[in-house]
C-alpha positions, 0 to 999 in steps of 0.5 A: 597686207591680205586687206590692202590686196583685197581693196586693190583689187576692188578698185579697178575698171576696164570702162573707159569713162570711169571717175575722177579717181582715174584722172588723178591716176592719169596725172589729168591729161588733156586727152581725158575722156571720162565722165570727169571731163562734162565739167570742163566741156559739158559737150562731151557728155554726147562721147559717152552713154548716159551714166550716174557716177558717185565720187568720194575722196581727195583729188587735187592739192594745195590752197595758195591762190595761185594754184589751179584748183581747189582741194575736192575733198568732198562726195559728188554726184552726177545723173546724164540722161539721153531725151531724143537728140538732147541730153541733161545733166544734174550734179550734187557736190562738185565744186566749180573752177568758176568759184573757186579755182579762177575766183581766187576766194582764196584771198580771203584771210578770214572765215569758216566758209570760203568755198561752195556749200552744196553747189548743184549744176544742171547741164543741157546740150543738142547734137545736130549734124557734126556739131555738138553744143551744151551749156551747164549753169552752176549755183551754190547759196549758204546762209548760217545766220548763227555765225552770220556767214553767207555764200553763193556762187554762179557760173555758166559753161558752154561747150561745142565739139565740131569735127576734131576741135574741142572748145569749151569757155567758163564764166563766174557770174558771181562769187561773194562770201560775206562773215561779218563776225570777222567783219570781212565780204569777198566779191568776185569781179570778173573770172574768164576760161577758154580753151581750145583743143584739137586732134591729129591723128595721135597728136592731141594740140591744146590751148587754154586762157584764165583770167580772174579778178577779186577784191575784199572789202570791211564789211563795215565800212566796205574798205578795200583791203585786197584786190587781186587779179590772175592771168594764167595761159597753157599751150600743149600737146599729148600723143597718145598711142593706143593698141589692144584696149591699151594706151601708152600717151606723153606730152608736155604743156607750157604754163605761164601764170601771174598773179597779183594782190593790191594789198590796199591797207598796207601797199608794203604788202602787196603781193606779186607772182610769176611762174613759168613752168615746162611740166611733161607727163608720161602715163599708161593704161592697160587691161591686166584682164578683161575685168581689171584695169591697171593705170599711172603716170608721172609728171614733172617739170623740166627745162623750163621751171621758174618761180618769183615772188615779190613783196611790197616790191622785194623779192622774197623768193625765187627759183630757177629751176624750182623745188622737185616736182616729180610725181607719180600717180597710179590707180586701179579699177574692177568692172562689174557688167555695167556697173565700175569702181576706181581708185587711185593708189597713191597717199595723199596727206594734208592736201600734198603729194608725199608719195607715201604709200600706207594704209592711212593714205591708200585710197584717197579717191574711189568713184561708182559709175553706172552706165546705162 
């Protein structure tokens, strides 16, 4: 207990951009501002000060392709630097939505390498006047000639703050996974994102549209075995109120999403499904000391939660309403002068949520960041 109290206490940060151990712990609201949120509008690396963070641990769940994001389970790096009006950055290990969460690689039923293997983004933007723009090309290769398996990846991202609106777009410019021991080579055929927020007052109001497509072929004979296409659309909304280095924020999001494979070997196989889902969020920060930060949320789908999938044309499965999904996130972080380490405090095993708290699980994200 005595050891489990000492690292609590060393994962902690009053700065408000510290890691993506503090989106977890805040249930990754769309208000979020945090060095996090260069990955989705790298615009907004101009909200904050030049940094370098370190990342470590598991932050996202779940490998079915329909769902949103991709296990990170892996170590990150990111360097932003101010050159007059301009700003760059360079990141090491994160691995790109543009690949992966809107690629659909998942689709791939076979084969040791289906993500990105030391992906490397490079951002530039320019601030002029009360408009703010930057762009981040992201690119991935692999090659192991022993097990004959090769992957790469390229995307572009473009962001623009202007005023109270925040708008990003994400674009897979090429995704491809080729094994020829399993005789198997994944093409990405198309992956889309735009999203658009804007703030009112308190009230933070958002949209966003993902659209993906992605096919598997015999590597051999370059027959077509899979082709899937997802189509997922968010409306919501966050009001955050903040008082005294504290925010208390809530809000809800609208998510519809479609996803379908042409299993074109076996139509009997082909695959459908469709889920609609009201999940609402309730979270806190606040400053238990002027050097401790204490942080949580909890989410969960209300009203509006249903789920169907369908099977060569049969339904296999449907809810409405769905299974539980009431999850609870909470972190910690300690602030150093310049220097924050965070954590989140919830157990994560086997890429789920299981809400046990242990020592095995305790500390499944922790994150360096250093503001210049």
């Amino acid at each position: 207990m005595k050891q489990l109290l000492v690292i609590a206490i060393a994962l902690a940060s009053t700065n408000a951009f510290a890691s993506r151990a503090r989106v977890t712990s805040l249930g990754s609201s769309a208000h979020i501002l945090d060095t996090q949120s260069i990955f989705s509008n790298p615009a907004k690396m101009f909200l904050m000060g030049d940094f370098v963070s370190l990342e470590s641990g598991q932050t996202a769940t779940g490998t079915n392709p329909v769902t949103t994001g991709n296990p990170n389970n892996n170590a990150e790096g990111t360097l932003v630097r101010s050159m007059g009006d301009a700003k760059m950055g360079l990141a090491l290990g994160h691995k790109s939505e543009n690949a992966s969460a809107f690629g659909l690689r998942q689709i791939m039923g076979a084969g040791d390498v289906t993500e990105q293997q030391n992906p490397v983004e490079f951002s530039y933007g320019m601030k002029s006047g009360d408009m703010t723009w930057a762009a981040t090309l992201v690119y991935s290769n692999y090659d192991d000639k022993a097990q004959e398996i090769k992957e790469n990846s390229a995307g572009l991202r473009l962001g623009l703050l202007m005023g109270a609106w925040d708008i990003h777009a994400g674009i897979g410019l090429a995704s491809q996974v080729k094994d020829k021991v399993n005789d198997l080579e994944f093409k990405g055929t198309g992956s889309y994102q735009v999203y658009a927020g804007y703030t009112m007052n308190n009230l933070y109001v958002f949209g966003d549209l993902t659209i993906a497509g992605a096919k598997q072929e015999v590597q051999s004979t370059g027959a077509e075995t899979h082709k899937a296409d997802q189509t997922k659309i968010t409306l919501g909304v966050v009001d955050s109120n903040k008082k005294d280095g504290n925010e208390f924020f809530y809000g809800a999001k609208l998510v519809s999403l479609k996803f379908k494979d042409d299993v074109t070997s076996v139509s009997t196989d082909d695959q459908e499904k469709t889920e609609l889902t009201l999940p609402i969020i309730v979270g806190l920060e606040a400053e238990a000391t002027s050097w401790l930060t204490l942080r949580g949320s909890l989410t969960q789908d209300v009203v509006i939660d249903s789920s169907k999938t369908e099977v060569g044309g049969t339904t296999v499965a449907e809810t409405n309403p769905g299974t539980n999904s009431t999850v609870a996130a909470v972190g910690a972080g300690l602030k150093f002068n310049k220097i924050t380490i965070d954590g989140s405090l919830e157990g994560l095993t086997g890429g789920a949520a299981t809400q046990n708290l242990n020592g095995n699980t305790l500390l499944t994200t922790v994150g360096l960041t250093y503001m210049f």
